[in-house]
C-alpha positions as CSV (number, residue, x, y, z in Angstrom):
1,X,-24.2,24.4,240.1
2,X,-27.2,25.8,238.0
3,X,-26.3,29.0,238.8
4,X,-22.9,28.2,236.8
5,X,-24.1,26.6,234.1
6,X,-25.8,30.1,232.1
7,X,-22.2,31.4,233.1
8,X,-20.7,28.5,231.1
9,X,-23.2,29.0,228.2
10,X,-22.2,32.8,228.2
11,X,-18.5,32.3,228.3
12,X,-18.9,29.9,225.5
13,X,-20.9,32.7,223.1
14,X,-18.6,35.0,223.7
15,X,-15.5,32.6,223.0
16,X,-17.3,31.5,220.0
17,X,-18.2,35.1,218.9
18,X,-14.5,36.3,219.9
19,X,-13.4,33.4,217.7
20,X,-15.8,34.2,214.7
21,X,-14.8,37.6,214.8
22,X,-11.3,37.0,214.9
23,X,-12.0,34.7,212.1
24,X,-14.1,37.3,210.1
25,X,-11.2,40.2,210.7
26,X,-8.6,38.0,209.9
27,X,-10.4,36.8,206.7
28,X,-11.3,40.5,206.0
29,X,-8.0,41.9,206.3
30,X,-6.3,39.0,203.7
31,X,-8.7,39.6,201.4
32,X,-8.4,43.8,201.6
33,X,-4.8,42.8,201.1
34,X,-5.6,40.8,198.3
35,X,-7.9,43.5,197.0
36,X,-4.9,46.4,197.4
37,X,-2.4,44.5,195.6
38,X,-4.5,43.8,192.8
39,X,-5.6,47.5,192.3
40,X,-1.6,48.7,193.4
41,X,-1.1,45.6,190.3
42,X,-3.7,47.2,188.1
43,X,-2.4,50.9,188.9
44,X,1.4,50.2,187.9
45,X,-0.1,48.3,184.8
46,X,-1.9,51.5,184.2
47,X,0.9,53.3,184.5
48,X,3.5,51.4,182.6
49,X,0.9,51.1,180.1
50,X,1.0,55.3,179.8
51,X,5.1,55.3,180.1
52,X,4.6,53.3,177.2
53,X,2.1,55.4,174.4
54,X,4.2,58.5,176.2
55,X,7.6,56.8,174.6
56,X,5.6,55.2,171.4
57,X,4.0,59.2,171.0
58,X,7.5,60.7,171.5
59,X,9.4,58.2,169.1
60,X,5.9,58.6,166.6
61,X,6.5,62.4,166.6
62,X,10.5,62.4,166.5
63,X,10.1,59.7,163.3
64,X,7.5,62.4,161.6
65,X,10.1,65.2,162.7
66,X,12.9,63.4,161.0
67,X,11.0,62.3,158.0
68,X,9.5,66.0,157.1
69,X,13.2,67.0,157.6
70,X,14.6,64.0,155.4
71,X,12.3,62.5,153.5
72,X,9.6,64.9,153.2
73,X,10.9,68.0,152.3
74,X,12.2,66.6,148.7
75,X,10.5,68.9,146.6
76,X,11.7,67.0,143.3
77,X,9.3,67.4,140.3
78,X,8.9,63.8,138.7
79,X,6.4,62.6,136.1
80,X,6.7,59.5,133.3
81,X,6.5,60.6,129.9
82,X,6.2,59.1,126.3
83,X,8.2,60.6,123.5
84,X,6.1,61.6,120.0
85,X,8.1,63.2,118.4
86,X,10.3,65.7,119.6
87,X,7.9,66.4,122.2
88,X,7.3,64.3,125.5
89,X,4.2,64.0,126.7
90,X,3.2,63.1,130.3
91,X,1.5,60.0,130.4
92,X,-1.3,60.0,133.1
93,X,-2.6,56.8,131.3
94,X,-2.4,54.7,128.4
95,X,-3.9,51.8,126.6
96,X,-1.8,48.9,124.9
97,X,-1.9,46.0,123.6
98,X,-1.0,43.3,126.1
99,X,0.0,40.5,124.0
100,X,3.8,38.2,124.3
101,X,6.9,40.3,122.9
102,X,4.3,43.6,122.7
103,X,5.7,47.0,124.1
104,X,3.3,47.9,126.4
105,X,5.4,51.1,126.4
106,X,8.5,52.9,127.0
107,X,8.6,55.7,129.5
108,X,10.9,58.0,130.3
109,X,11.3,59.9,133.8
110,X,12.0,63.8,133.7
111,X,12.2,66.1,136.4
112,X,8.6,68.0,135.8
113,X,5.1,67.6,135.3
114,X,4.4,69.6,132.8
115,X,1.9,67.9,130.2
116,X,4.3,68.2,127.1
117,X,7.9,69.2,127.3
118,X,9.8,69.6,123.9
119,X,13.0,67.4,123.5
120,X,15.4,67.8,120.6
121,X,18.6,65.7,123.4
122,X,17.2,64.2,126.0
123,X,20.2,63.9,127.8
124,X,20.7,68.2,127.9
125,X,17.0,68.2,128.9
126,X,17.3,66.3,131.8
127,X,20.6,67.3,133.3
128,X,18.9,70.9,132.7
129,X,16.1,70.3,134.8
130,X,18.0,68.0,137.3
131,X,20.4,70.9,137.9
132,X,17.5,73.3,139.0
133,X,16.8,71.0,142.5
134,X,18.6,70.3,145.4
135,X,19.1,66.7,143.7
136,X,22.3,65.7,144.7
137,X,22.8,62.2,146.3
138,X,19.1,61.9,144.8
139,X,18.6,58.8,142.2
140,X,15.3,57.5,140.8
141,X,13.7,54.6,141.2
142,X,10.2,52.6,140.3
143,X,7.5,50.6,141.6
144,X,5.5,47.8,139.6
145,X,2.1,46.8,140.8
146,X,-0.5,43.8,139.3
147,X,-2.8,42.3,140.1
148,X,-3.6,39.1,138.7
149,X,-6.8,36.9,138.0
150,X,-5.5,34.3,140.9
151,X,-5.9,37.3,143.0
152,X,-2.5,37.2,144.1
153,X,-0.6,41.1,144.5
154,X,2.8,41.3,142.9
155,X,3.9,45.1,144.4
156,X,7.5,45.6,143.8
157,X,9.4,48.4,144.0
158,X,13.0,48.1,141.5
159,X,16.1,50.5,142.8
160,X,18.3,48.4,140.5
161,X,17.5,46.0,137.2
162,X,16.6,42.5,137.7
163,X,17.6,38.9,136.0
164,X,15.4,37.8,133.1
165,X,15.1,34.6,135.2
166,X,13.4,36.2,138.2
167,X,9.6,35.2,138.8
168,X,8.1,38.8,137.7
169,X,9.5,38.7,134.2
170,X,6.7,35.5,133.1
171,X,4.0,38.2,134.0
172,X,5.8,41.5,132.6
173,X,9.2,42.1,131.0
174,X,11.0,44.8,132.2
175,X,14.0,46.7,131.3
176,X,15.6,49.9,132.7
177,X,18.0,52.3,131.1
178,X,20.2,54.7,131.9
179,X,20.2,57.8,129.5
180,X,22.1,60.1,130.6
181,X,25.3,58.7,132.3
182,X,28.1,58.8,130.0
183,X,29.7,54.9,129.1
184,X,32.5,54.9,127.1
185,X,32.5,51.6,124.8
186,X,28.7,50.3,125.8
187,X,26.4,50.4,122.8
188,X,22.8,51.9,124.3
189,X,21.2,49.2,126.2
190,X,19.1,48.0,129.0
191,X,20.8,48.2,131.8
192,X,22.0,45.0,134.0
193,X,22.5,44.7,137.7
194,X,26.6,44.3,137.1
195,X,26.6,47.5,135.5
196,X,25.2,49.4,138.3
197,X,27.3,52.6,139.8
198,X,27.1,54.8,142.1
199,X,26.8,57.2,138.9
200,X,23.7,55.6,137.3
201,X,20.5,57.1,136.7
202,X,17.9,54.8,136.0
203,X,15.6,57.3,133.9
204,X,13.5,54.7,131.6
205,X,11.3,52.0,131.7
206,X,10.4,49.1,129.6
207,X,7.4,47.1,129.8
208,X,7.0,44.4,127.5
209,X,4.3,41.4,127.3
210,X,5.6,37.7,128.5
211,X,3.6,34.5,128.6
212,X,1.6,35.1,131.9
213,X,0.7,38.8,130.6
214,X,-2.6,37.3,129.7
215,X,-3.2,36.5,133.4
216,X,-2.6,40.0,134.5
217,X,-5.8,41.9,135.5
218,X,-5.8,45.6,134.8
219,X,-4.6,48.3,135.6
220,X,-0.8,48.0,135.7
221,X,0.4,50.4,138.1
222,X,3.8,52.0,137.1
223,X,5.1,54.5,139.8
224,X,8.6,56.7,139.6
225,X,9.8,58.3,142.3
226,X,13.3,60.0,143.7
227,X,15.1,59.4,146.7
228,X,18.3,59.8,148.6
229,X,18.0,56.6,151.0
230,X,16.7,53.7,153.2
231,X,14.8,56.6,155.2
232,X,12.5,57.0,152.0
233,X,10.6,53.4,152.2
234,X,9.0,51.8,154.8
235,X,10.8,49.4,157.3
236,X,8.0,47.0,156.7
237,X,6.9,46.6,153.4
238,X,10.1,48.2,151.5
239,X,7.8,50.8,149.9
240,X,8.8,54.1,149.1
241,X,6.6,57.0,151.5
242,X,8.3,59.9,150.4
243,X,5.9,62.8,148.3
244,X,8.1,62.8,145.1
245,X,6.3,60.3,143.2
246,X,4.5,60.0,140.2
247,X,1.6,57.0,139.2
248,X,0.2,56.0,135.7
249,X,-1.7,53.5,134.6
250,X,-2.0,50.9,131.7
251,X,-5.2,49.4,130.4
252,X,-5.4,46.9,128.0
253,X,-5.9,48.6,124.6
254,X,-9.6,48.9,123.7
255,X,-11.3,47.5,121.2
């Protein structure tokens, strides 16, 4: 009977140890498992996660392809300019006085950037220099930027007039005009959003001071630029990202 009893003892270890080991390689293999589905999880995140800038780098460069082909080849001259005379002179910048019913000024668009440009008919002088571009299907358009002492941005751009009642107008007034388009019966005027055709060529602007001008902090930002489309502004923010643009700024007149 003693004799069996270290027998016992022995067959006991080694079921015990069996069992642990069993336990140990069972609990190993579940956790390599464990272990090899996260890193096959982390590999095809990985990988989707290269699919993904692959597709957002191919769509990145075909946008850039198609904008250089659409947007960025327009090669359209276009500055803002301020009549003296019979002479219009670019204006990079100008000073004026910002006060309610003031002209801050009257600027007219032209298809160069030369510093001065004589003009006896304005009308012959653009449609002269328009004609010299691939400009069909091309109109012209603006952007208004101010900031204000609140700190608040107003950045609009303007394809087409605007009511006197909308909110920019208690900061600045501003009218457009169409010189150049030929209306039988209308007496020379601002233009108004009714009277917008496919035909019209917004080549002037009109800034004049309103009751909240005195809020505006300086510069005001004026911007004219050409385009032929939706593909010229930015799906986000509406603003126009072609390279036929032109910026000036007014300062309050110094004293």
């Amino acid at each position: 009977m003693k004799k069996k009893i270290p027998l016992i003892i022995l067959l006991i270890v080694l079921i015990c140890a069996t069992g642990t080991l069993g336990f140990f390689t069972y609990r190993y293999r579940n956790l390599y498992k464990m272990y090899k589905a996260q890193e096959d999880s982390q590999k095809q995140i990985e990988q989707e996660a290269q699919q993904q800038k692959a597709q957002k780098d191919a769509e990145e460069a075909e946008r850039q392809q198609y904008l250089e082909e659409n947007v960025y080849d327009n090669e359209i001259p276009i500055a803002l300019y301020l009549l003296k005379g019979n002479t219009l002179v670019r204006a990079d910048e100008t000073y004026c006085d910002w006060k309610r019913d003031s002209i801050l000024g009257l600027f007219y668009s032209l298809p160069s950037t030369e510093e001065t440009v004589p003009c006896s008919d304005y009308e012959t002088l653009w449609e002269d220099l328009w004609s010299k571009y691939k400009s069909e299907g091309y109109k012209v358009g603006y952007n208004l930027k101010l900031h204000l002492d609140t700190g608040e941005e107003i950045n609009r751009t303007l394809l087409d007039p605007i009511y006197v009642n909308d909110d920019i107008f208690s900061h600045i007034q501003l009218y457009l005009y169409d010189d150049v388009t030929y209306m039988p019966g209308r007496p020379y005027y601002h233009m108004t959003p009714e009277e917008m055709t496919d035909e019209t060529m917004l080549t002037s602007i009109k800034l004049v001071g309103y009751k909240e001008t005195k809020g505006v902090n300086g510069p005001i930002e004026v911007t004219v630029f050409t385009y032929n489309g939706p593909e010229d502004f930015d799906e986000e923010t509406g603003e126009y990202i072609g390279k036929s643009k032109f910026t000036i700024k007014l300062y309050r007149e110094q004293v």
